[in-house]
N, C-alpha and C positions, 0 to 999 in steps of 0.2 A: 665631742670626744668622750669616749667612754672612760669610766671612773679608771679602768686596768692601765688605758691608754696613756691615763694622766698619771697613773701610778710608776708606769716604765720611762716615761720623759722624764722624772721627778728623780726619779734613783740615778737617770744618765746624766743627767744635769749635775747633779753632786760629785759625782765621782770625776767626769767629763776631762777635769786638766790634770791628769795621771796618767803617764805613758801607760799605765798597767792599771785600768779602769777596772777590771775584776776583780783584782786583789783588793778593795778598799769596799769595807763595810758599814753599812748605811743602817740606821734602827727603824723601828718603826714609827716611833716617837720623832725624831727627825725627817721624816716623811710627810706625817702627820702636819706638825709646823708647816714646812712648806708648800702645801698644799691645803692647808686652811678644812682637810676632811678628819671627820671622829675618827680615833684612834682604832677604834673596834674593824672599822669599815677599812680603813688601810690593811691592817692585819689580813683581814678577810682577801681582800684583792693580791697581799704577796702571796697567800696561800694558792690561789687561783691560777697567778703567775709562777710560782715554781712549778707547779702541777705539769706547767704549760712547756716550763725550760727555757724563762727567761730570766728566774731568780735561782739562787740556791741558797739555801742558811744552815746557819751555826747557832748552836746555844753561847749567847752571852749571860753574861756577868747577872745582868739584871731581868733580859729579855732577849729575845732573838735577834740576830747580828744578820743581814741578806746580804748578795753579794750579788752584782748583774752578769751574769752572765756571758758570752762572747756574741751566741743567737739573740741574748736581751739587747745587746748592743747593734747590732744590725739592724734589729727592728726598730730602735728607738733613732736611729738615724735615716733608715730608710722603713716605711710603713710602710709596705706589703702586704700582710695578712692581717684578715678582718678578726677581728677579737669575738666569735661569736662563742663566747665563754659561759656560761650559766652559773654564777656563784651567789655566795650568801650575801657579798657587799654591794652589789647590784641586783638584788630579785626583780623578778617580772612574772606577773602571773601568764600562765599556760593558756592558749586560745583551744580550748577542745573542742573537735567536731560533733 
């Protein structure tokens, strides 16, 4: 499972028992926790994932506030689509011809 992959179960997981799963905002610091990854690299993957339209955020208080999405929720319940994403929290080097 890709780090995004684990990132978008991880926010549906949290919100998951809320008739109204979008309206509940998850940090990145609370993502982090649950998922046992450096806070930098979380960060990095929501960025990737709203890019994507499956987060959207808010400025909080101390730090940015994400919210999942309706499309994040679809995916995170049915995977579908392959995450061939290229961001800073998963690099891979480039195979050039």
């Amino acid at each position: 499972m890709r780090v995004e992959e684990k990132i978008l179960k991880t926010v549906f997981s949290l919100v998951k028992g809320d008739p109204s799963p979008v309206h509940l905002p998850v940090t990145p610091t609370k993502m982090s926790q649950a998922t046992d990854l450096p806070l930098e690299q979380v960060e990095a993957c929501c960025k990737a994932l709203e890019s994507h339209g499956y987060l959207t955020s808010t400025k909080g208080i101390a730090e940015p506030v994400y919210y999942i999405t309706k499309t994040g929720v679809d995916e995170a319940l049915n995977p579908t689509l392959p995450f061939y994403i290229y961001s800073a929290s998963n690099p891979r080097p480039r195979n050039r011809a």
